[in-house]
Rosetta silent file (secondary structure, phi, psi, omega in degrees, C-alpha in Angstrom):
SEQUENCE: XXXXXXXXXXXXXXXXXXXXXXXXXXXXXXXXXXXXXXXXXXXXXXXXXXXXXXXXXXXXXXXXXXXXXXXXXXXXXXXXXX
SCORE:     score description
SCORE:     0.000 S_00000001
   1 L     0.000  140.759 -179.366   59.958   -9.494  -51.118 S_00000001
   2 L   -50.870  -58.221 -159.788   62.231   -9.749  -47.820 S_00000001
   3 L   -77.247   37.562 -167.723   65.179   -8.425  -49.611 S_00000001
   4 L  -139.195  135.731  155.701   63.542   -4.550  -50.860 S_00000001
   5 L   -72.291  121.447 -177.967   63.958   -1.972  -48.678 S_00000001
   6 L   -69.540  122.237 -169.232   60.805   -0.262  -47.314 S_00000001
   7 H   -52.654  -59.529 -165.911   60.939    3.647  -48.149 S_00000001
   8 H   -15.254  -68.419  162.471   58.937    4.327  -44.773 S_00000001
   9 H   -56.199  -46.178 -173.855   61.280    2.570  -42.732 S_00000001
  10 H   -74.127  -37.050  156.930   64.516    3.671  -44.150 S_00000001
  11 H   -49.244  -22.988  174.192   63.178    7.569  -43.667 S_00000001
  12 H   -95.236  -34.764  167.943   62.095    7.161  -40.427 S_00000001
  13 H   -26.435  -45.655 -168.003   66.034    4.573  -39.709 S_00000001
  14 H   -29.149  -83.896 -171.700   67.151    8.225  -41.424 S_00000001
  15 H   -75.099   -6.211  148.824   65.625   10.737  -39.531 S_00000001
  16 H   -84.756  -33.309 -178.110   66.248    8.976  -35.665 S_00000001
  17 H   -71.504  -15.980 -162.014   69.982    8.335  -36.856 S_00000001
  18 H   -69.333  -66.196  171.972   70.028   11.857  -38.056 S_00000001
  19 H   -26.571  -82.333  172.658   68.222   13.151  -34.528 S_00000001
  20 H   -34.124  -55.020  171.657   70.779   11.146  -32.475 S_00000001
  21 L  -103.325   54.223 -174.697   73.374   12.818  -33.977 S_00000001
  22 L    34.817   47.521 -170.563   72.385   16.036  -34.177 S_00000001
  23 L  -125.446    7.892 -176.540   72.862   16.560  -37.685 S_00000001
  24 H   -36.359  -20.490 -162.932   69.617   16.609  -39.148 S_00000001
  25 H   -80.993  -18.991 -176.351   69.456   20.524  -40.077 S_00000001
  26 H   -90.084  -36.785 -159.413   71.985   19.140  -43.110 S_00000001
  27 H   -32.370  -56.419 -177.256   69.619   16.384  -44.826 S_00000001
  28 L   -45.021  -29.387 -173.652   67.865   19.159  -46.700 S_00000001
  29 L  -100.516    8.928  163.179   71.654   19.884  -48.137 S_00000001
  30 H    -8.857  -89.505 -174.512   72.006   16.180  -49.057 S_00000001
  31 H   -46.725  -14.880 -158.015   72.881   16.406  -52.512 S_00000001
  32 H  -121.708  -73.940 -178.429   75.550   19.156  -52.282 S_00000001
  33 H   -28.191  -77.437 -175.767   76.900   17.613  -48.864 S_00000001
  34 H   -39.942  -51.519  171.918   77.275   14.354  -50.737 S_00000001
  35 H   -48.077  -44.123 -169.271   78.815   15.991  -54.053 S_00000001
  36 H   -64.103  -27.631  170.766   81.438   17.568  -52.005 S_00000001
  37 H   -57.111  -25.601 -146.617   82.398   14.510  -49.978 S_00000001
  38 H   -79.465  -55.927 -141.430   82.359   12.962  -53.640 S_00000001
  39 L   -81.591   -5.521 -170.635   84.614   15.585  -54.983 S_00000001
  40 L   -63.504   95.619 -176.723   87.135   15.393  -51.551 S_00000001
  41 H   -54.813  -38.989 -167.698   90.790   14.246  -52.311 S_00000001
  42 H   -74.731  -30.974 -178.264   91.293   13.380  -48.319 S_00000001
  43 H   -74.092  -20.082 -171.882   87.882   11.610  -48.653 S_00000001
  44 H   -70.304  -52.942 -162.552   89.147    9.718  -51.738 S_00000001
  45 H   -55.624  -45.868  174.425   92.535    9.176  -50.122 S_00000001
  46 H   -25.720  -73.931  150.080   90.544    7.806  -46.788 S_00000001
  47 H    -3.963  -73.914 -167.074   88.936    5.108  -49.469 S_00000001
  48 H   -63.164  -40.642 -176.310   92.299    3.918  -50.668 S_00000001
  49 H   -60.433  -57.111  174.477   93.141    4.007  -47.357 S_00000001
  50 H   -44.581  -76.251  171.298   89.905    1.555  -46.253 S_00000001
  51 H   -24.374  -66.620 -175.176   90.883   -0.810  -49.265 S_00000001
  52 H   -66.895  -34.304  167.168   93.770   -2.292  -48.140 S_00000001
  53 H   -81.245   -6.082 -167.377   92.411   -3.133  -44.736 S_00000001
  54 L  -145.211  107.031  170.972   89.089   -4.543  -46.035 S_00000001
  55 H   -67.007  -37.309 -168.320   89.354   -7.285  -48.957 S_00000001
  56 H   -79.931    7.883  179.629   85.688   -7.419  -49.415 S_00000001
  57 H  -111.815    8.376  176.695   85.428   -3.749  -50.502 S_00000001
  58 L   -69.224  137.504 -156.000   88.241   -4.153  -52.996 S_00000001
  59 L    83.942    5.099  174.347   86.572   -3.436  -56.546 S_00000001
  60 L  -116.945  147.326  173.281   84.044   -0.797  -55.113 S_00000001
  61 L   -88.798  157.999  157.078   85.259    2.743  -56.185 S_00000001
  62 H   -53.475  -48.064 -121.307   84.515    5.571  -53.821 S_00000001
  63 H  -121.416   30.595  158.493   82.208    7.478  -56.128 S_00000001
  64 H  -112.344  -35.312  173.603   80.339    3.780  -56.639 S_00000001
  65 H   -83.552  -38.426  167.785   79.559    3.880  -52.862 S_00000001
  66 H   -36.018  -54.346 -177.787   78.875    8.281  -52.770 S_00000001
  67 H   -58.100  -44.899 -157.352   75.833    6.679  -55.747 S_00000001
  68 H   -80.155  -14.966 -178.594   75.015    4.456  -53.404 S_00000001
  69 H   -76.795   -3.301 -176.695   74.285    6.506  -50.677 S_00000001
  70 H  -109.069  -26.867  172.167   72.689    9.420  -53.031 S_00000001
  71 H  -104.650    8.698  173.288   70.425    6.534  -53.985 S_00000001
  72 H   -86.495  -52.638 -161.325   69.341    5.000  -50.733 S_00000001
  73 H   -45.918  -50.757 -174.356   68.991    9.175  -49.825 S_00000001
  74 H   -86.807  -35.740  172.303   66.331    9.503  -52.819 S_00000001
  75 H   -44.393  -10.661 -169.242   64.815    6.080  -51.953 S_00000001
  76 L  -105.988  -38.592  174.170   64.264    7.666  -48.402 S_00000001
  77 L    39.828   70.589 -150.666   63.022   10.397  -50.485 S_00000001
  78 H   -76.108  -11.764  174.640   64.232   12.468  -47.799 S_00000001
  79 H   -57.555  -31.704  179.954   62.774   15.471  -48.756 S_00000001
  80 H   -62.055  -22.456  173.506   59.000   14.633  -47.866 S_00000001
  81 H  -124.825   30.522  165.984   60.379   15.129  -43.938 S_00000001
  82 L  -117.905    0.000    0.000   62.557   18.298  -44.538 S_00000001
């Protein structure tokens, strides 16, 4: 189906945006990067902050977009190139 993301591809999208910006050395620390970002009142407040300028993201919580990015992360199954 057009609309299913290919693991391959989103691990290798991953690991060049990762490259480009030098941050690759964190991936391995995914889960715990991501929790902390999760758990971040300035990151929350950011959020709230986003919401009011952007009607279409009104109705997504933060910690609904943190899952999604912890599940595109394991779909990438990022571990297999760290």
């Amino acid at each position: 189906m057009a609309n299913k993301l290919n693991p391959d591809e989103l691990r290798e999208a991953l690991h060049s945006t990762c490259e480009k910006r030098n941050s690759a050395g964190m991936l391995p620390n995914w889960e715990s990067i991501l929790e902390e970002v999760r758990s971040s009142d300035a990151m929350n407040r950011v959020w709230d902050s986003y919401l009011q300028d952007t009607p279409y993201a009104v109705g997504i919580t933060f910690g609904q977009t943190m899952d999604a990015a912890s599940d595109l992360l394991k779909l990438a199954d990022w571990n297999v190139r760290s």
